[in-house]
C-alpha positions as CSV (number, residue, x, y, z in Angstrom):
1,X,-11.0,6.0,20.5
2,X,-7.6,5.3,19.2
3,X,-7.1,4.4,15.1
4,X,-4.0,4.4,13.1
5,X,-2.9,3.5,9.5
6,X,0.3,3.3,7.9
7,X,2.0,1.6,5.3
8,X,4.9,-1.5,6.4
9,X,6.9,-2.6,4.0
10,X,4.7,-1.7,1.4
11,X,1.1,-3.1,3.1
12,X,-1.6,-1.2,4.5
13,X,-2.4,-2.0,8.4
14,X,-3.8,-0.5,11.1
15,X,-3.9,-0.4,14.6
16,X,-6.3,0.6,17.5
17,X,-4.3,0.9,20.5
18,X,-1.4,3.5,20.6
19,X,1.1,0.5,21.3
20,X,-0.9,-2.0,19.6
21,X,0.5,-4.5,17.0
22,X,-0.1,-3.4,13.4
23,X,-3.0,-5.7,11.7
24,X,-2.4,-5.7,7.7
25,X,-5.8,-4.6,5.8
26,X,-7.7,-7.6,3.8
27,X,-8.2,-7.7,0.0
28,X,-11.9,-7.2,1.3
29,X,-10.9,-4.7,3.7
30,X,-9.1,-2.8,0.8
31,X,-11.6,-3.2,-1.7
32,X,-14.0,-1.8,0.6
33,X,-12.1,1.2,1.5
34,X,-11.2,2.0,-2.4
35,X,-14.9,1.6,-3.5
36,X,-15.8,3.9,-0.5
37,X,-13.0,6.6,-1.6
38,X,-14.0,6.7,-5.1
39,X,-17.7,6.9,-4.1
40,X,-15.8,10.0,-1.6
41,X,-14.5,11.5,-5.1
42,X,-17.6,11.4,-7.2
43,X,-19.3,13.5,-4.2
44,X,-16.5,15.9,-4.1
45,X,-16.2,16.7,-7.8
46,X,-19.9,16.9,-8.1
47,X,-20.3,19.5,-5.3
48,X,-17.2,21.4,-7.1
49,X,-19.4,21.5,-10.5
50,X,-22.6,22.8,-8.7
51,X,-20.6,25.5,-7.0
52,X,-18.9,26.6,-10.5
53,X,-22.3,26.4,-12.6
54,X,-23.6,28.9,-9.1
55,X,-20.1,31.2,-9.8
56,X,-20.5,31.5,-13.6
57,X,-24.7,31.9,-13.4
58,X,-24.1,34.7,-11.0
59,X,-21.6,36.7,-13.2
């Protein structure tokens, strides 16, 4: 499967076909994607905390 993004003249699109025509994201589309990435975020800098409290309690 085929996926693409990239940013034309300052919008996000995407494509699914190597030669396909670039489809511009939806407010929805990019609401979706930023709550998703900031739910992505939380994850990661809760994951980094546990592994520093495991670092320092093992020193």
């Amino acid at each position: 499967m085929y996926y693409d993004e990239q940013v034309i003249n300052g919008i996000l699109c995407h494509r699914n076909l190597p030669n396909g025509e670039w489809i511009p994201f939806t407010p929805e589309q990019l609401t979706q994607k930023f709550v998703q990435a900031k739910e992505r975020i939380s994850q990661l800098v809760n994951e980094i905390e546990e592994m520093n409290e495991i670092a320092l309690s093992e020193n």
